[in-house]
Structure formats: structure tokens, C-alpha cells
C-alpha positions as CSV (number, residue, x, y, z in Angstrom):
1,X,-30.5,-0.6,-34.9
2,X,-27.2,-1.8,-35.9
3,X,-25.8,0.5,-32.7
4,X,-28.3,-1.0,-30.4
5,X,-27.0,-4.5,-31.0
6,X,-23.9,-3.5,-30.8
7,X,-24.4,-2.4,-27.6
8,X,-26.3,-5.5,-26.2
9,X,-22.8,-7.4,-27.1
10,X,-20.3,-5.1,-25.7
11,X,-22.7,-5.3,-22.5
12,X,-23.5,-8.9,-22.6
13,X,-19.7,-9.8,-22.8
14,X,-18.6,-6.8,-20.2
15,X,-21.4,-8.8,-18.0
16,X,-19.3,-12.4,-18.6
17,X,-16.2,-10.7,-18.1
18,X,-17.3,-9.7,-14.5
19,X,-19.0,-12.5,-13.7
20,X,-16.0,-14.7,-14.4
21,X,-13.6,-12.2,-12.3
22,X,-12.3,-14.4,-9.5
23,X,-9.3,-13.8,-7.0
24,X,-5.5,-13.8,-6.6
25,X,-4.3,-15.1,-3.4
26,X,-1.4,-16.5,-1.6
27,X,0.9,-16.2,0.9
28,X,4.7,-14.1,1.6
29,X,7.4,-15.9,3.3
30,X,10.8,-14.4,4.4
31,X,13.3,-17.0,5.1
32,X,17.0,-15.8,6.9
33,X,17.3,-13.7,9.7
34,X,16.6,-9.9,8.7
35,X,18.3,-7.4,10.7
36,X,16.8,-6.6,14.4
37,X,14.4,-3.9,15.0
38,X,15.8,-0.8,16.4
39,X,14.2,1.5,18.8
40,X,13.5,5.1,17.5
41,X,15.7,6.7,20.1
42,X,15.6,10.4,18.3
43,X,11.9,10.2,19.8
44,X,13.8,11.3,23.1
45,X,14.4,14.6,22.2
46,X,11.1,15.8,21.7
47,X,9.3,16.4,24.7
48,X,5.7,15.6,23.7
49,X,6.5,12.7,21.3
50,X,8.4,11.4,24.4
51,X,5.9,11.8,26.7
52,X,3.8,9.3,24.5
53,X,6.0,6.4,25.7
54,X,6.6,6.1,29.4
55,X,7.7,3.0,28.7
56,X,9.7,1.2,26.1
57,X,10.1,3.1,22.8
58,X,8.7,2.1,19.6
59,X,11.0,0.1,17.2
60,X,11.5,0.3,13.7
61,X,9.6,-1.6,11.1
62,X,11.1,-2.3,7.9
63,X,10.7,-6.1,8.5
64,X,7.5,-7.1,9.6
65,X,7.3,-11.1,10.1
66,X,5.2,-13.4,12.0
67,X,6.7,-16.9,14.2
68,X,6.7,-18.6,10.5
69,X,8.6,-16.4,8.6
70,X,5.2,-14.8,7.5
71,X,6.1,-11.2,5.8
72,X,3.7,-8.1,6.0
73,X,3.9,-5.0,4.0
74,X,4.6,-6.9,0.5
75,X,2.4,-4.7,-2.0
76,X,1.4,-7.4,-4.8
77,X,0.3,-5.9,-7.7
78,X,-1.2,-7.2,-11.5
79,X,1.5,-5.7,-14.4
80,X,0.7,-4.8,-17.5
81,X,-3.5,-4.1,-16.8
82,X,-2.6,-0.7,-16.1
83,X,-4.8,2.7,-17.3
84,X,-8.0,0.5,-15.1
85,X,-8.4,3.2,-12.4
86,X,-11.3,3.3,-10.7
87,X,-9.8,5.5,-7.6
88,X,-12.0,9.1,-8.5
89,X,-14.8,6.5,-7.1
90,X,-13.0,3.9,-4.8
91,X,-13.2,5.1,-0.6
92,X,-10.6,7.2,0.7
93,X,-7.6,5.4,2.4
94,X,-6.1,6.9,5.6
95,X,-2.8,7.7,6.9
96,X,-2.9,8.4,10.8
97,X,0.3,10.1,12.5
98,X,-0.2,8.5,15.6
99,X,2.5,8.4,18.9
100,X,4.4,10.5,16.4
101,X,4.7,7.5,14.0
102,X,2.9,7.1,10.4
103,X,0.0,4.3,10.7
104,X,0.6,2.4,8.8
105,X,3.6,2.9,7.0
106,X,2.9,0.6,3.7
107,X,-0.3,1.3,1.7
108,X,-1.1,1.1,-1.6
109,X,-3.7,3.0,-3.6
110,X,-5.4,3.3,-6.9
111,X,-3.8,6.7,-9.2
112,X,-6.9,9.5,-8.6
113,X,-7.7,7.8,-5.0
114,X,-7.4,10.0,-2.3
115,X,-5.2,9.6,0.5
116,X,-6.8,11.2,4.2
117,X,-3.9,12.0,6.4
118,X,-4.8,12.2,10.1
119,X,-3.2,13.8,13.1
120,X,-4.2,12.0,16.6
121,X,-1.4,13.7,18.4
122,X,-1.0,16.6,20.8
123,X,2.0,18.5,18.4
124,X,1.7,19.6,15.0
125,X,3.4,17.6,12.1
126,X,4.2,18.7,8.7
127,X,3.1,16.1,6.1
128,X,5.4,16.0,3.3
129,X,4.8,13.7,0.3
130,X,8.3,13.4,-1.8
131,X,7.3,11.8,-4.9
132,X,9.4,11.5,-8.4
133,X,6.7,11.0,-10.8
134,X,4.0,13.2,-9.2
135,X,4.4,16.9,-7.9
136,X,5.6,17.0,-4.4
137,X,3.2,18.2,-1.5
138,X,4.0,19.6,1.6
139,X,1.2,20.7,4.1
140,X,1.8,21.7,7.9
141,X,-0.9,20.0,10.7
142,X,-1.8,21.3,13.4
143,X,-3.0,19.1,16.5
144,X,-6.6,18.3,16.2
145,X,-6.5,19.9,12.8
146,X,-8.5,19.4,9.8
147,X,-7.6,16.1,7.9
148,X,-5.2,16.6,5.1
149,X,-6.3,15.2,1.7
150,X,-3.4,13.9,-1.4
151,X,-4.4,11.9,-4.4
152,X,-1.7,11.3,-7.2
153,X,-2.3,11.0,-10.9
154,X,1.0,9.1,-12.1
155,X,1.4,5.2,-11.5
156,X,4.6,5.5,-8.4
157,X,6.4,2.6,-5.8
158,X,6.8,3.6,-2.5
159,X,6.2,7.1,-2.8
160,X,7.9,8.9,0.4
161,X,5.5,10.7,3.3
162,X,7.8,12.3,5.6
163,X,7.5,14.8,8.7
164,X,10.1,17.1,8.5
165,X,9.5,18.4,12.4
166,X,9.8,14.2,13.0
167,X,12.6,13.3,10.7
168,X,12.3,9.5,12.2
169,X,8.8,9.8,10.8
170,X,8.3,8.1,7.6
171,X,5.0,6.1,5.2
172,X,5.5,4.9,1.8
173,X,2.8,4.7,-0.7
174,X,2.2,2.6,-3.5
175,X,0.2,4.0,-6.5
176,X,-1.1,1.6,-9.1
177,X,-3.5,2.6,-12.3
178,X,-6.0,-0.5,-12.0
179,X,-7.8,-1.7,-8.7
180,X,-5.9,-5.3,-8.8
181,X,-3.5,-4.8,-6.2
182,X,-3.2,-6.1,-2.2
183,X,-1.0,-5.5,0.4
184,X,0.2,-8.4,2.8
185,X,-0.9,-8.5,6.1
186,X,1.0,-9.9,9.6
187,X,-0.6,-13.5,8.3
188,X,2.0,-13.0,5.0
189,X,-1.3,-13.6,3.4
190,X,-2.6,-11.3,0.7
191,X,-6.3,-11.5,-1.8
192,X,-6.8,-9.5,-5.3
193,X,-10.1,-9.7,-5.8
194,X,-12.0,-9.7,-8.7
195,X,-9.6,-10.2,-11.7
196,X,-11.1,-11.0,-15.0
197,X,-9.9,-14.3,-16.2
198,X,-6.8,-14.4,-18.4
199,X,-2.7,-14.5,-18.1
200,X,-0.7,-12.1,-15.9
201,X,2.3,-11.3,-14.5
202,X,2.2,-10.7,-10.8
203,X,4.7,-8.5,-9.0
204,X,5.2,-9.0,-4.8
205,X,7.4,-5.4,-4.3
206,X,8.8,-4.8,-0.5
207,X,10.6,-1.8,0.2
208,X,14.1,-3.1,1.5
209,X,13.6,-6.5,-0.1
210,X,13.3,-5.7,-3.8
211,X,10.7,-7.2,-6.4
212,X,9.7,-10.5,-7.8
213,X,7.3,-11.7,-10.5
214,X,5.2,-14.8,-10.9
215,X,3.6,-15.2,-14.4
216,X,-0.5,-16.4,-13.5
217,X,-3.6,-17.7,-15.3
218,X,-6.7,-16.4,-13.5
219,X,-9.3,-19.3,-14.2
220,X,-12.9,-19.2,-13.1
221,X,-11.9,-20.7,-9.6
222,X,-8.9,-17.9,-9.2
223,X,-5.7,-18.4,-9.0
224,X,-3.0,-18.9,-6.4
225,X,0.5,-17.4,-5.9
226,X,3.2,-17.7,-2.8
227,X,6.1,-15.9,-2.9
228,X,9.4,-16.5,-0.5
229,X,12.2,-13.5,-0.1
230,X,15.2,-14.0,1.0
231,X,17.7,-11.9,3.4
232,X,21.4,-13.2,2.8
């Protein structure tokens, strides 16, 4: 009996917990003048990656901003919350190697989520994830192949996918150990959703612009966080 009531309360207060979950949002600003965008021009000396673009090559991406200053690719992620994976059960995310480029190049995912790697192009790739603290992975892709599947057990930023038959060909993956992490998109505008209430510190992480973090109190209504980089 004594169990049984036990178990009522740990449900009845898991049940509060979830309904009182709210989200995280705000908005990433860069401010300065990052350096320009460069065109890929190794993508010249393969035939069939060239043949892709008739036109104007591709440039690269390591700054992504919108007319305002508005920064994409920022992965935002809850500290200290971590051993919360759900990823064994969350939907696969996907990593296409389209016009000889990763899309995209920034995502995040949960530690046990797995990753479905793509190949929409007429020439084979060989997808090689370079990790430190996960084993390293290397898998060759033919065109029209079967999709390639990773998943990574260890918390890791920016873990390197490369194509070593593309050296200009990079993605870099976040992997966090709890669900409460976002990416920003071309707005600058990013949403954690469904954080129990409580105090946190919140970490906005972009690859060439470092990390900063914001301590936050999630309240029934959410909470709200901007963050501004800066390029000197």
C-alpha cells in the first residue's frame, strides 16, 4: 500500500512538473562586419560537382546573418540538466550531401538520436564523422545509395562530418544529453520548448564565434533570452 502511494506522488508531481514546462526563446544578433563569404572554388576541379553549378558557385557559410544583423546556426543549449536523453525515441534528423555541399551544415541532436545521412548527388561521397569524445566513423556512399545511419553516445560540440573525396565538404554536429536545446534559424530566432520550471544557465555556442552564457528562471509563462556576438 505504502508503495502504491508512493507512486501516486512521484506521478502526480512528474504530472505538475510537465504541465508547468514552458519555453525558452529569444533572438541572436551579430553586430560588426564578419568576414565576406567566399566561393568554393576547389568545386572546379571535379567534373560532376562542377557541372552542378552552371552558374555562380556556392559560397561559404560560416556566417549566416540576415539585413539586421540576425545570426543563424547558433546552437543554444540548457547546462547542467544533462543525463535527460530521450534520443533512442526522438525522430531521426537528416544530413543531405546535396550540390556536393552538407545540408545543412549546423545541427544539433540528442546523445542516442540517430543521424540519417543522405546522398542526392550523381558521385559517391565518403561520409566521415571525426569526433573526440565518440569513436570515429567513416562509411563510403554511393549515388542513389542506401541512407547512412550515426548516433553518438557521449555529450560532443560541433562534431566534424567531412567528405574526404570533397575536402571543401564539411557539417558539424552538436550532441547534447537532454532534449532542451535549439538551433537559430535565418530569423536569429531560436524556441526550447518544454523546460520544467526552475533556474538555468543557458549557453548560445557558434562555431567561429565562441560561446556565451545567460543564467535564466523558467516561470510558468517561459522565459526569454537574446544574445548579441560580436566580430572585432
Amino acid at each position: 500500500m505504502k508503495k502504491f502511494v508512493l507512486l501516486l506522488c512521484l506521478s502526480a508531481a512528474l504530472s505538475l512538473q510537465i504541465a508547468g514546462a514552458a519555453d525558452i526563446t529569444g533572438t541572436i544578433t551579430l553586430t560588426g562586419t564578419p568576414p565576406a563569404a567566399k566561393e568554393i572554388t576547389p568545386i572546379k576541379d571535379d567534373p560532376t560537382c562542377a557541372s552542378l553549378y552552371p552558374g555562380d558557385l556556392p559560397k561559404t557559410m560560416f556566417y549566416v546573418t540576415g539585413a539586421n544583423g540576425e545570426l543563424a546556426d547558433v546552437v543554444v543549449t540548457l547546462k547542467g540538466i544533462s543525463g535527460q536523453s530521450t534520443g533512442a525515441s526522438a525522430p531521426p534528423a537528416v544530413l543531405d550531401q546535396k550540390g556536393c555541399l552538407y545540408v545543412p551544415q549546423i545541427i544539433a541532436v540528442q546523445t542516442g538520436q540517430k543521424i540519417i545521412v543522405k546522398n542526392s548527388d550523381p558521385c559517391v561521397h565518403n561520409v566521415h564523422a571525426t569526433p573526440t569524445a565518440n569513436p570515429e566513423a567513416n562509411q563510403v556512399q554511393m549515388p542513389g545509395g542506401a541512407d547512412l545511419t550515426f548516433a553518438f553516445d557521449k555529450p560532443e560540440p560541433f562534431l566534424k562530418f567531412r567528405c574526404d573525396v570533397h575536402p571543401w565538404m564539411f557539417a558539424w554536429v552538436t550532441v547534447v544529453d537532454s532534449p532542451y536545446f535549439a538551433v537559430s534559424g535565418k530569423d536569429g530566432k531560436f524556441t526550447i520548448k518544454n523546460v520544467p520550471p526552475g533556474k538555468y544557465t543557458l549557453e548560445a555556442a557558434h562555431r567561429k564565434l565562441g560561446a556565451q552564457t545567460a543564467d535564466i528562471e523558467v516561470k510558468a509563462d517561459g522565459a526569454a533570452q537574446n544574445f548579441t556576438f560580436e566580430v572585432k
